[in-house]
mmCIF file of the N, C-alpha and C atoms, coordinates in Angstrom:
data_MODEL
# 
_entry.id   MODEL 
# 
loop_
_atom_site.group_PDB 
_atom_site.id 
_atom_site.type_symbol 
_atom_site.label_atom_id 
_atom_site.label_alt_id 
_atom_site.label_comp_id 
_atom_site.label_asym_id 
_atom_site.label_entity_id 
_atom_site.label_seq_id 
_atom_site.pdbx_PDB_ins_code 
_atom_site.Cartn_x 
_atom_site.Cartn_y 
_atom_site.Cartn_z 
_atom_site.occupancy 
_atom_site.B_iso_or_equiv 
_atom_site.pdbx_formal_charge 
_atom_site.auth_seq_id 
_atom_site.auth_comp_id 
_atom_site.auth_asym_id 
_atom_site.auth_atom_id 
_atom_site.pdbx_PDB_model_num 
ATOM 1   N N  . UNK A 1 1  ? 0.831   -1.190 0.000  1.00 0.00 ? 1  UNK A N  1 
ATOM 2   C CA . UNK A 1 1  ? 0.000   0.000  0.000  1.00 0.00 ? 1  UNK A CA 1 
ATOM 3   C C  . UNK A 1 1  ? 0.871   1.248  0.000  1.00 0.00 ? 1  UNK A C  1 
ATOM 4   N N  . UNK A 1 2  ? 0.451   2.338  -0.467 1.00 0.00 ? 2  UNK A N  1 
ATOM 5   C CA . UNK A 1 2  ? 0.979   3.376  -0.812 1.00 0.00 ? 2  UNK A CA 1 
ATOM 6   C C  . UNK A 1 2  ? 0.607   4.611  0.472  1.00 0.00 ? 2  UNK A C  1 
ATOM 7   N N  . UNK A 1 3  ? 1.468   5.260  0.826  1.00 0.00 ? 3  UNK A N  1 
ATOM 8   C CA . UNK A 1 3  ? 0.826   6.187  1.948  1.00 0.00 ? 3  UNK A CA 1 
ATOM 9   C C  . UNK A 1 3  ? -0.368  6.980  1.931  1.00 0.00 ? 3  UNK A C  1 
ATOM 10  N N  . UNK A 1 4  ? -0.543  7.578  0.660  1.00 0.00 ? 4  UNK A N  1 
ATOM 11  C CA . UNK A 1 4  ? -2.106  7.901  0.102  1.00 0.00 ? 4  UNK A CA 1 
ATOM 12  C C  . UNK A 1 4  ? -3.001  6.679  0.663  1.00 0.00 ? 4  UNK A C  1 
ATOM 13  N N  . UNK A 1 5  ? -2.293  5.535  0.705  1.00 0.00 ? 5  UNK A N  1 
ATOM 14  C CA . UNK A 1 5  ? -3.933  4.631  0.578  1.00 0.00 ? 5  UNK A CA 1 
ATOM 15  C C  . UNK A 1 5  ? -3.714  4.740  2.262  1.00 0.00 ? 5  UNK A C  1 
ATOM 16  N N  . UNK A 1 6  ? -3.230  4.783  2.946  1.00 0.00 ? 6  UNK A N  1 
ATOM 17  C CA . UNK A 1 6  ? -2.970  4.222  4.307  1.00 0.00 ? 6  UNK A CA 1 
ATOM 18  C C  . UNK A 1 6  ? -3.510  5.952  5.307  1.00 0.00 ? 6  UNK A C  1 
ATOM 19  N N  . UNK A 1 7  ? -2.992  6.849  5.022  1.00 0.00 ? 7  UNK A N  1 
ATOM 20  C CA . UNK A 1 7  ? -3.074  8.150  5.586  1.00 0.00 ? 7  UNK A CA 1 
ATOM 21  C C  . UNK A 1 7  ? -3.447  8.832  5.161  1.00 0.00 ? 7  UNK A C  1 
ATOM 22  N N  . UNK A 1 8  ? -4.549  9.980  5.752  1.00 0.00 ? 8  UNK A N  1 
ATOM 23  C CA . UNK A 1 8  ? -5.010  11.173 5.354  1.00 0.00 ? 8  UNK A CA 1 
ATOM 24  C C  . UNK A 1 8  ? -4.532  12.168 6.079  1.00 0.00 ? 8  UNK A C  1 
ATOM 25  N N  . UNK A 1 9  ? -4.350  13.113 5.840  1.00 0.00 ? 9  UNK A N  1 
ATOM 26  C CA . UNK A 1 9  ? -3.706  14.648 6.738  1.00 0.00 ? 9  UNK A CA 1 
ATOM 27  C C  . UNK A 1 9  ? -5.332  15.795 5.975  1.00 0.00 ? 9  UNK A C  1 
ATOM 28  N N  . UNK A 1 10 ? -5.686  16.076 6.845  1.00 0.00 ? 10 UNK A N  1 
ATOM 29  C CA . UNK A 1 10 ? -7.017  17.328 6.643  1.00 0.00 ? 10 UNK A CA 1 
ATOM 30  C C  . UNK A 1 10 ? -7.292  17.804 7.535  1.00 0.00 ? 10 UNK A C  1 
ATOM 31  N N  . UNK A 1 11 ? -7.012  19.387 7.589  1.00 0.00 ? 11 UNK A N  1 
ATOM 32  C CA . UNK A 1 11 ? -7.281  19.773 8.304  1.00 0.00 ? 11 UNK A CA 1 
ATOM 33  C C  . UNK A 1 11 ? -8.681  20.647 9.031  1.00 0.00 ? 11 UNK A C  1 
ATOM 34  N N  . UNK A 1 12 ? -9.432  19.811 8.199  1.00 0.00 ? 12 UNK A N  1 
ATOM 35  C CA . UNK A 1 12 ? -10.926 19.757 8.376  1.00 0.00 ? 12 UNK A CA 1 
ATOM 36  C C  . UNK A 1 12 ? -11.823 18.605 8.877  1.00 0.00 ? 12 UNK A C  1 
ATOM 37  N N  . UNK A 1 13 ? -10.423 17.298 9.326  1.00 0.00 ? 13 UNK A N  1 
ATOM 38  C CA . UNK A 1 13 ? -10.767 15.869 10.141 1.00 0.00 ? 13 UNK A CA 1 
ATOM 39  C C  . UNK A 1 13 ? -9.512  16.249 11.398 1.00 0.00 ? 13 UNK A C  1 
ATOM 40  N N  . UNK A 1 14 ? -10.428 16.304 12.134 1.00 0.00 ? 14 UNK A N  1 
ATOM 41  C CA . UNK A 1 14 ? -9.349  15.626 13.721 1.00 0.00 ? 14 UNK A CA 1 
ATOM 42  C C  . UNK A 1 14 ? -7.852  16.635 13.931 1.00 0.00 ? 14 UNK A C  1 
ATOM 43  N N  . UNK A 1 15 ? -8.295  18.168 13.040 1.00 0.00 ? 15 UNK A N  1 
ATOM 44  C CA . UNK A 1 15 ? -7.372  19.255 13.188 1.00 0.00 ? 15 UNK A CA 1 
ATOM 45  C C  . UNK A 1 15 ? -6.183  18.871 11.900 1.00 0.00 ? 15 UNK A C  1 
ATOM 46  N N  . UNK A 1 16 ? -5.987  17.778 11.506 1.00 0.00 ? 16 UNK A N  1 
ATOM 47  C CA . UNK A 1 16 ? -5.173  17.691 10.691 1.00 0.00 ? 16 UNK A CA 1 
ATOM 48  C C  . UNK A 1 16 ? -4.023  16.468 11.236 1.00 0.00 ? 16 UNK A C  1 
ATOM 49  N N  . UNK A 1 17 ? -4.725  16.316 11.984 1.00 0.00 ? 17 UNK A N  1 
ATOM 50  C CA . UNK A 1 17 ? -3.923  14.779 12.697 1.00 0.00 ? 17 UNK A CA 1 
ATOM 51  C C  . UNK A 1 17 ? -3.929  13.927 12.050 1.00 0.00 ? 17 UNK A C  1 
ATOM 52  N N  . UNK A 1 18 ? -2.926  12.957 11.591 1.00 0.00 ? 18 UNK A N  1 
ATOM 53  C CA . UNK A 1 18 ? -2.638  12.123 10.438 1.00 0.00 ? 18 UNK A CA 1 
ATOM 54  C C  . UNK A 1 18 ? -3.751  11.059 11.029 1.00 0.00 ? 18 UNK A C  1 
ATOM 55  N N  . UNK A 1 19 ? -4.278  10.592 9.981  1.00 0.00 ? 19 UNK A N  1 
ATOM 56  C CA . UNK A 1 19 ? -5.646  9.369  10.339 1.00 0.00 ? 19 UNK A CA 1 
ATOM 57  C C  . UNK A 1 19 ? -5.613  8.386  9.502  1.00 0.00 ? 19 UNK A C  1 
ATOM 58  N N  . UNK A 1 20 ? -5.618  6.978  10.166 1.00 0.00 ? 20 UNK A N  1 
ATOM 59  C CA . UNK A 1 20 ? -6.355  6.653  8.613  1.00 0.00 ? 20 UNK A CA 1 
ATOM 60  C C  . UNK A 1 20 ? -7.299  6.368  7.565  1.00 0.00 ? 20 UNK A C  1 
ATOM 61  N N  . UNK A 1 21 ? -6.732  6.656  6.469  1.00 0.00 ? 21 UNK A N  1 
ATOM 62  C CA . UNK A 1 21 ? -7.581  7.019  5.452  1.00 0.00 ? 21 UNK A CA 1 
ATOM 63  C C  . UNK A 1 21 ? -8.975  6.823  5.013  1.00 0.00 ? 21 UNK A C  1 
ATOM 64  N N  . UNK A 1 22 ? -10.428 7.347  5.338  1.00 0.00 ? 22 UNK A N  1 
ATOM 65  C CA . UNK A 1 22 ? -11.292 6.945  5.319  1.00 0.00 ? 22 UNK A CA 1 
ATOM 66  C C  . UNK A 1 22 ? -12.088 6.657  6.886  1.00 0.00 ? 22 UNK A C  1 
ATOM 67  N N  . UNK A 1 23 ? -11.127 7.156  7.959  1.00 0.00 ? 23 UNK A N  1 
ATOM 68  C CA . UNK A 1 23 ? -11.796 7.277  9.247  1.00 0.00 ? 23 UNK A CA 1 
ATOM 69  C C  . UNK A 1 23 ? -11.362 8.324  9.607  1.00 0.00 ? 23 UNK A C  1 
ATOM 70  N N  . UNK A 1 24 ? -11.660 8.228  11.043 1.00 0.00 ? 24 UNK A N  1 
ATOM 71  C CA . UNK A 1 24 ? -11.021 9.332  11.943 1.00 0.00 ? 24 UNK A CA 1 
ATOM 72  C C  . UNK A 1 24 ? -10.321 8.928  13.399 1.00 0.00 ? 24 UNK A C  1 
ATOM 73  N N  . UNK A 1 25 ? -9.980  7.726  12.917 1.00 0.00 ? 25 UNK A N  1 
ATOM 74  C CA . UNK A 1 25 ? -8.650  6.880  13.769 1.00 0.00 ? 25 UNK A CA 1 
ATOM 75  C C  . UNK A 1 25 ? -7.194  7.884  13.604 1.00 0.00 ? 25 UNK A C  1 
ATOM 76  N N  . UNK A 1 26 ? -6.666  8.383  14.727 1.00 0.00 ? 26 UNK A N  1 
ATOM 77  C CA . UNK A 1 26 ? -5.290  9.040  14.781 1.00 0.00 ? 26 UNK A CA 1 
ATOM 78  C C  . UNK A 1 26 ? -4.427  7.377  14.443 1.00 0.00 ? 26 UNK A C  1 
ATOM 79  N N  . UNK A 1 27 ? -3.536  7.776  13.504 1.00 0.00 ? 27 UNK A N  1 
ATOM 80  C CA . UNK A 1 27 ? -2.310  6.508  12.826 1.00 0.00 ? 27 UNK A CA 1 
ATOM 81  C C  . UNK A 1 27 ? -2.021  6.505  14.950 1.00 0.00 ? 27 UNK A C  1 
ATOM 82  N N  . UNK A 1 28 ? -1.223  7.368  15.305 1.00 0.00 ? 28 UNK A N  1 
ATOM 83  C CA . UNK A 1 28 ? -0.159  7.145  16.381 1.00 0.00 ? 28 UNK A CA 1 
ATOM 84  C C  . UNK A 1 28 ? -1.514  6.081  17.840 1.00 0.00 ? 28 UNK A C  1 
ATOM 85  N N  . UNK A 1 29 ? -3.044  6.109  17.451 1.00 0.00 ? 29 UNK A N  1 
ATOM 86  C CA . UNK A 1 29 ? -3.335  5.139  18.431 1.00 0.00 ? 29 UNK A CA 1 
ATOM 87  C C  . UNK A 1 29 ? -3.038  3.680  18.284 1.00 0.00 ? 29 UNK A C  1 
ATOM 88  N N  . UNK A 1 30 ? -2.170  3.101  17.064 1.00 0.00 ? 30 UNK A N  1 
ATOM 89  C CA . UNK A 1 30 ? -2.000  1.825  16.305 1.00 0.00 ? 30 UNK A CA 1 
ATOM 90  C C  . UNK A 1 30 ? -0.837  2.035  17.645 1.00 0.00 ? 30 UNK A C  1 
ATOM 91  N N  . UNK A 1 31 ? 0.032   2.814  17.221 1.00 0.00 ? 31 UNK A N  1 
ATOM 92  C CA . UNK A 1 31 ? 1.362   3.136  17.931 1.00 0.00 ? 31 UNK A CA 1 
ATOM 93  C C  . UNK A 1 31 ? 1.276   2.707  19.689 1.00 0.00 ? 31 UNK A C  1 
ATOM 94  N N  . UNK A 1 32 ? 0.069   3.452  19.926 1.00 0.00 ? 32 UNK A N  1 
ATOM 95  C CA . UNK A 1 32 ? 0.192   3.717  21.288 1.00 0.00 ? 32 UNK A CA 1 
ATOM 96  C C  . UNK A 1 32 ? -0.847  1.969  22.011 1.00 0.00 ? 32 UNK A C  1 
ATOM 97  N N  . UNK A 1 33 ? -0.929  1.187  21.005 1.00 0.00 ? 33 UNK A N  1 
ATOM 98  C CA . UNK A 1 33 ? -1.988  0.273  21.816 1.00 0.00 ? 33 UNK A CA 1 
ATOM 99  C C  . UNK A 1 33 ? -0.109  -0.730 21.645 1.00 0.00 ? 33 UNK A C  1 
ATOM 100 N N  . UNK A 1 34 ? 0.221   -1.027 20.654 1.00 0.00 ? 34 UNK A N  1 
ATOM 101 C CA . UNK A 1 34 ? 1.240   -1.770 20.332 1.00 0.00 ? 34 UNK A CA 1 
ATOM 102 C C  . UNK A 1 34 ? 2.414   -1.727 21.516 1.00 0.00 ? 34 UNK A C  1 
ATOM 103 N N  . UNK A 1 35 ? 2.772   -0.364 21.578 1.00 0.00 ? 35 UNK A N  1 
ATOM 104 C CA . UNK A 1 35 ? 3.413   0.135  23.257 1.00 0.00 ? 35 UNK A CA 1 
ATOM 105 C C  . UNK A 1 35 ? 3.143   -0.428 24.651 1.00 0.00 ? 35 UNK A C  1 
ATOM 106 N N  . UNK A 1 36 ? 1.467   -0.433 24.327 1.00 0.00 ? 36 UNK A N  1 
ATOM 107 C CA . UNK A 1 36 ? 1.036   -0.713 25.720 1.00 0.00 ? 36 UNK A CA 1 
ATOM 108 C C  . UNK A 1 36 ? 0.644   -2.355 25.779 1.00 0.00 ? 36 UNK A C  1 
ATOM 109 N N  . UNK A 1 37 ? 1.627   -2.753 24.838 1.00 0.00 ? 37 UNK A N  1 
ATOM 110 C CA . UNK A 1 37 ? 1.236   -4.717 24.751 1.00 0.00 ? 37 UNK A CA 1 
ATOM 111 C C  . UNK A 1 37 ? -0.062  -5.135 24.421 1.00 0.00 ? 37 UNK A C  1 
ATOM 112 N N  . UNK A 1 38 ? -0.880  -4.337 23.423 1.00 0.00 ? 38 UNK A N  1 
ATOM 113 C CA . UNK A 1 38 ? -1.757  -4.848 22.976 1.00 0.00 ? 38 UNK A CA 1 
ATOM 114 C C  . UNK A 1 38 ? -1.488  -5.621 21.444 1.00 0.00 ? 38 UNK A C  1 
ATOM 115 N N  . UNK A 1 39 ? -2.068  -6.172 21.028 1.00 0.00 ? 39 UNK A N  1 
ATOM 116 C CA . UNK A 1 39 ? -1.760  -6.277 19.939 1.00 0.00 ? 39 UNK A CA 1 
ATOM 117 C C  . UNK A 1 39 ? -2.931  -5.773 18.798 1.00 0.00 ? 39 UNK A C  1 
ATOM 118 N N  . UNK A 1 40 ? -2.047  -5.981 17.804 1.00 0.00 ? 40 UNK A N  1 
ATOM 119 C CA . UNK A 1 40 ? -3.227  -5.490 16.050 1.00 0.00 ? 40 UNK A CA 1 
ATOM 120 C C  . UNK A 1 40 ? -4.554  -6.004 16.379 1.00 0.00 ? 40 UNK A C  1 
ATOM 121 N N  . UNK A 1 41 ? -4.795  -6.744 17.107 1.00 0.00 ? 41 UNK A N  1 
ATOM 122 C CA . UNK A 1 41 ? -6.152  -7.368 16.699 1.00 0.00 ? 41 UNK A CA 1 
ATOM 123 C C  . UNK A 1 41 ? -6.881  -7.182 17.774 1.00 0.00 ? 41 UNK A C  1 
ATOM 124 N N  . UNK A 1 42 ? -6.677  -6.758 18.797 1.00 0.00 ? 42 UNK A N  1 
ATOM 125 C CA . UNK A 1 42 ? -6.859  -6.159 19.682 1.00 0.00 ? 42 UNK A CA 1 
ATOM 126 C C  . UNK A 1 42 ? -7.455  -4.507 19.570 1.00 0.00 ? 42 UNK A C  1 
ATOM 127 N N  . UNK A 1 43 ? -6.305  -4.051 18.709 1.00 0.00 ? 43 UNK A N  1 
ATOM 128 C CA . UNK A 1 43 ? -6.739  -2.555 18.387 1.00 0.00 ? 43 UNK A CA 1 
ATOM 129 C C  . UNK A 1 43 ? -7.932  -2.786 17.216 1.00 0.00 ? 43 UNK A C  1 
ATOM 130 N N  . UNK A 1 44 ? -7.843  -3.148 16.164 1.00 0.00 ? 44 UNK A N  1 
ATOM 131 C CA . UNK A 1 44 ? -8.728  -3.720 15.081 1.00 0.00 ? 44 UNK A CA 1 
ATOM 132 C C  . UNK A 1 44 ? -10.119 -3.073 15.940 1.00 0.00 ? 44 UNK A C  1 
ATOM 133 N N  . UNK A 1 45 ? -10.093 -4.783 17.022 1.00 0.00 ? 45 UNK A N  1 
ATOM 134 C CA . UNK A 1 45 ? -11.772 -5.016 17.780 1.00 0.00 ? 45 UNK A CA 1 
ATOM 135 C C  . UNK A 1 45 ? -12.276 -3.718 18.255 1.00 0.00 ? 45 UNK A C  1 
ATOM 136 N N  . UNK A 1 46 ? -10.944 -2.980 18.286 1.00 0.00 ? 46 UNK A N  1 
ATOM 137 C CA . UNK A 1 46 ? -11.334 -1.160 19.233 1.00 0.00 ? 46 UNK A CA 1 
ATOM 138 C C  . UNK A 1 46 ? -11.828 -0.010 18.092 1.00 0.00 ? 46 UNK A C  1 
ATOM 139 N N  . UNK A 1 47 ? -11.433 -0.131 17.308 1.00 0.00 ? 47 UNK A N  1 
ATOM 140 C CA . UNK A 1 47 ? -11.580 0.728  16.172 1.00 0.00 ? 47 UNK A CA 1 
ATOM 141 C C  . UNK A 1 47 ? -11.561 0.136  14.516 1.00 0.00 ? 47 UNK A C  1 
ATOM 142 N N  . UNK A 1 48 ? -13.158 -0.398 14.555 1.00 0.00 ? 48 UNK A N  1 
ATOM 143 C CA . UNK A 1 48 ? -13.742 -1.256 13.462 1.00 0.00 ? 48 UNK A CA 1 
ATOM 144 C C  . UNK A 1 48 ? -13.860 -0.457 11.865 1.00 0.00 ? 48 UNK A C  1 
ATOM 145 N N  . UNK A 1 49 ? -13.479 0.419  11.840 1.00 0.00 ? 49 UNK A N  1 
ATOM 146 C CA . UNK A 1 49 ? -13.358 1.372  10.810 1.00 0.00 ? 49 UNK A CA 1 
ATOM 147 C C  . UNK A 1 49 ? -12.103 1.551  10.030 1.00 0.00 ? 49 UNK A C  1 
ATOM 148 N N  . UNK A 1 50 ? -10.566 0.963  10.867 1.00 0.00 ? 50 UNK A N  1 
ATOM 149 C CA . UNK A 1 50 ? -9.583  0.850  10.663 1.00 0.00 ? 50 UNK A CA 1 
ATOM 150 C C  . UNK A 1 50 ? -9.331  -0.942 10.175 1.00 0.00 ? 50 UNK A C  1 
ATOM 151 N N  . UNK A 1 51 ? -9.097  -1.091 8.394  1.00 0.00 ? 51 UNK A N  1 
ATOM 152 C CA . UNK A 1 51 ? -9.053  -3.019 8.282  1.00 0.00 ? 51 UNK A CA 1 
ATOM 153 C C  . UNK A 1 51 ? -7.629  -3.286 8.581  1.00 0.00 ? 51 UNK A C  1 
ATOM 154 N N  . UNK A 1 52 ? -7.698  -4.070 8.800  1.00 0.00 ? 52 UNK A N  1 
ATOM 155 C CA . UNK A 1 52 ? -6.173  -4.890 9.035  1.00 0.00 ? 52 UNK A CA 1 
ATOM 156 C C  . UNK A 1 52 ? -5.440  -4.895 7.523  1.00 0.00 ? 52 UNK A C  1 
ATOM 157 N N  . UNK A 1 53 ? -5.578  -4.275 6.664  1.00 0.00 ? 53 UNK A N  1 
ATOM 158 C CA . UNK A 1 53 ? -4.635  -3.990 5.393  1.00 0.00 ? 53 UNK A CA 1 
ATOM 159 C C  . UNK A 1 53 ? -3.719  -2.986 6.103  1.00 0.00 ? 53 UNK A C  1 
ATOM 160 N N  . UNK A 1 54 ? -4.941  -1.695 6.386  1.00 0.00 ? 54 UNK A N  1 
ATOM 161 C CA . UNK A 1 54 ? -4.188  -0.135 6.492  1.00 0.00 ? 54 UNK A CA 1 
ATOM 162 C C  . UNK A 1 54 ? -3.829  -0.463 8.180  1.00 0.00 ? 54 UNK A C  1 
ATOM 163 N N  . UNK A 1 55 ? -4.008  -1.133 8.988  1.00 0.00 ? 55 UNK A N  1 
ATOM 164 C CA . UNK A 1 55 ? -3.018  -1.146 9.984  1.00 0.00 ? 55 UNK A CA 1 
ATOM 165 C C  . UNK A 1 55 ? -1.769  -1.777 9.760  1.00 0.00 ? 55 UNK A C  1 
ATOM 166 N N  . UNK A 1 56 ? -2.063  -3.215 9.032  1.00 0.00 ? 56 UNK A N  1 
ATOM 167 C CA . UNK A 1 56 ? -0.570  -3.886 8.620  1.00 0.00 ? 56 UNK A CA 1 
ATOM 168 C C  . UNK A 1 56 ? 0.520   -3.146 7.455  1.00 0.00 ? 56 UNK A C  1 
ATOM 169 N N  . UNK A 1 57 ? -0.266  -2.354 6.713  1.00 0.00 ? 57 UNK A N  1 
ATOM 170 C CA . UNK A 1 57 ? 0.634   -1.330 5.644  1.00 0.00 ? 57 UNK A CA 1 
ATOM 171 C C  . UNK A 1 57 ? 0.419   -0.278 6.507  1.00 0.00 ? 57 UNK A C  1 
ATOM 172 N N  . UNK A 1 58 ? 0.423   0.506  7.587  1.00 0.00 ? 58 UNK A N  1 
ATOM 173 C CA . UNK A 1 58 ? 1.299   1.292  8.849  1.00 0.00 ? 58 UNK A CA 1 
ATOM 174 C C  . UNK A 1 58 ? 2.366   0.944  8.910  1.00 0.00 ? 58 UNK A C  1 
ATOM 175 N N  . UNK A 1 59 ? 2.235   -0.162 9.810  1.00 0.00 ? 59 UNK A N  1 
ATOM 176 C CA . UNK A 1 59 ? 4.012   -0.833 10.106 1.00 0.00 ? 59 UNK A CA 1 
ATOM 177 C C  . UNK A 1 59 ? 4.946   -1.575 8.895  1.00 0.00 ? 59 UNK A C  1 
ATOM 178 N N  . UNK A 1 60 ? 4.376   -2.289 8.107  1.00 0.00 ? 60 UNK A N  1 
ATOM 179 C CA . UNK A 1 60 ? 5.023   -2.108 7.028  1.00 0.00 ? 60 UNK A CA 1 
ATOM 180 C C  . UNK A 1 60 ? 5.923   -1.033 6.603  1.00 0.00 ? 60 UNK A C  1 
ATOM 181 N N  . UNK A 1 61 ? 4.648   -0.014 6.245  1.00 0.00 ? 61 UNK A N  1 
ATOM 182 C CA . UNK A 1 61 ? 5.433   1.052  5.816  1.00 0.00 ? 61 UNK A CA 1 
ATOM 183 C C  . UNK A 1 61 ? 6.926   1.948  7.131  1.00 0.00 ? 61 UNK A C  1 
ATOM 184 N N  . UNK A 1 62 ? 5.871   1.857  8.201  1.00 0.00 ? 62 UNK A N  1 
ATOM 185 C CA . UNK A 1 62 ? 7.295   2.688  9.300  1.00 0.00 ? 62 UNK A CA 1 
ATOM 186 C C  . UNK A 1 62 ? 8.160   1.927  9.161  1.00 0.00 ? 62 UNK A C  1 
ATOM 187 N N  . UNK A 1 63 ? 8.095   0.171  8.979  1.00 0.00 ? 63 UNK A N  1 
ATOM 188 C CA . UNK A 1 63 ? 9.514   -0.617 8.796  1.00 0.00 ? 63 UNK A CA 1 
ATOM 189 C C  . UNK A 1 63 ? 10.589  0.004  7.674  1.00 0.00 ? 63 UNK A C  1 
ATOM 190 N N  . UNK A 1 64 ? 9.624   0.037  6.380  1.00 0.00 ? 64 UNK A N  1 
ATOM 191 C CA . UNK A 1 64 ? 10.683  0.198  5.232  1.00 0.00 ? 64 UNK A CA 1 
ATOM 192 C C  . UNK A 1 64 ? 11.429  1.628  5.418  1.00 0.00 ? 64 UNK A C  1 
ATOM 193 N N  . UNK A 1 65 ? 10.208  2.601  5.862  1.00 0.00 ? 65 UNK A N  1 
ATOM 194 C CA . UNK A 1 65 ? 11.061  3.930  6.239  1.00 0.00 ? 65 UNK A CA 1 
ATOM 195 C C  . UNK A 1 65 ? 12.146  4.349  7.161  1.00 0.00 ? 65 UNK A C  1 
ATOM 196 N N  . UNK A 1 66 ? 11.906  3.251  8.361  1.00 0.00 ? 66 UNK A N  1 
ATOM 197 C CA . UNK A 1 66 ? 13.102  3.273  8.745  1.00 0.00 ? 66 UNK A CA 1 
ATOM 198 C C  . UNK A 1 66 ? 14.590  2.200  8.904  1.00 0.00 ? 66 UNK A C  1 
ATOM 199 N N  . UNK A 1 67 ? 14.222  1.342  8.226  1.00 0.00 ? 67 UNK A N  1 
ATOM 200 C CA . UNK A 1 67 ? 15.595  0.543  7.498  1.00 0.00 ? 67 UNK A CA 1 
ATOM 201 C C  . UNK A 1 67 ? 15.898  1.486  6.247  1.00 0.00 ? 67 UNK A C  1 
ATOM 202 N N  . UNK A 1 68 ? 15.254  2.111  5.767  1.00 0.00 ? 68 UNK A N  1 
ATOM 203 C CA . UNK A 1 68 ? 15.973  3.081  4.482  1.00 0.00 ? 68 UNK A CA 1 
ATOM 204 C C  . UNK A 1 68 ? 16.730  3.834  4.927  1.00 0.00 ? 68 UNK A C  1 
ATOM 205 N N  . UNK A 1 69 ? 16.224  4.931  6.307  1.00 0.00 ? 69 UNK A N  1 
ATOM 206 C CA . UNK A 1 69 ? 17.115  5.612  6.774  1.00 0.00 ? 69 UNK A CA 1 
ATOM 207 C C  . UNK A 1 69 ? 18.306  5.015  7.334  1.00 0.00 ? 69 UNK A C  1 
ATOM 208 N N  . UNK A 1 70 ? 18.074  3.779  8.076  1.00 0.00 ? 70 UNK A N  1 
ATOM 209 C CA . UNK A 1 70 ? 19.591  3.788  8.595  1.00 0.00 ? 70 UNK A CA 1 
ATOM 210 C C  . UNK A 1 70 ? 20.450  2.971  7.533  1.00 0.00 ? 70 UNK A C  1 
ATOM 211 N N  . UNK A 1 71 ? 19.885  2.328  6.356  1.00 0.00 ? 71 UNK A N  1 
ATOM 212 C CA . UNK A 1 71 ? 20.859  2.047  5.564  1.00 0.00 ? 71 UNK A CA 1 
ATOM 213 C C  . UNK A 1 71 ? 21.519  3.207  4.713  1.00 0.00 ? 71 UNK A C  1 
ATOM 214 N N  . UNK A 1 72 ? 20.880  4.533  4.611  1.00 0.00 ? 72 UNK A N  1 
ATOM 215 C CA . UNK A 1 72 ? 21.381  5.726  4.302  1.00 0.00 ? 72 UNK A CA 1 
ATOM 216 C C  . UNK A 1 72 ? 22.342  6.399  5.353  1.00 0.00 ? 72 UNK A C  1 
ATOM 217 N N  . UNK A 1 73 ? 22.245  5.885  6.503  1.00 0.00 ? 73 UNK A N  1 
ATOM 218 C CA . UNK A 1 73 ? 23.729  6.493  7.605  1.00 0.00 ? 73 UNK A CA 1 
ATOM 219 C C  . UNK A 1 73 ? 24.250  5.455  7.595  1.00 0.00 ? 73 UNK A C  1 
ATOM 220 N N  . UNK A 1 74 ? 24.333  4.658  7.278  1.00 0.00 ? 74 UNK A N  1 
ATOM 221 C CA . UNK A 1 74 ? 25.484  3.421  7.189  1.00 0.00 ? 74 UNK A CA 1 
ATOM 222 C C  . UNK A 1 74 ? 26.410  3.488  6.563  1.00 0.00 ? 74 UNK A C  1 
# 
């Protein structure tokens, strides 16, 4: 998935807080359930508006973005 498909930024949804795309789920509550030892499917059952594509292409994507960066300071 492409970040278009995964994230919206508007600042006419949720102030402009990155969401994803097609709700009004903040991306960083994926972040903050994962932190607190929940897992994906867990968050899913919490926020039914968010599918398990655009949560699994989240971390996907933060993976590739950040192995790019540190293979670029390497």
């Amino acid at each position: 998935m492409d970040v278009k498909d995964l994230i919206e930024v508007d600042p006419e949804k949720m102030g402009g807080t990155p969401v994803f795309n097609g709700t009004r789920v903040p991306i960083k509550h994926l972040f903050d359930y994962l932190e607190g030892g929940d897992t994906v499917e867990v968050f899913l059952d919490h926020f039914p508006t968010v599918t398990r594509a655009q949560a699994l292409g989240l971390l996907e994507l933060s993976r590739e973005t950040l192995l790019s960066q540190y293979e670029v300071a390497t």
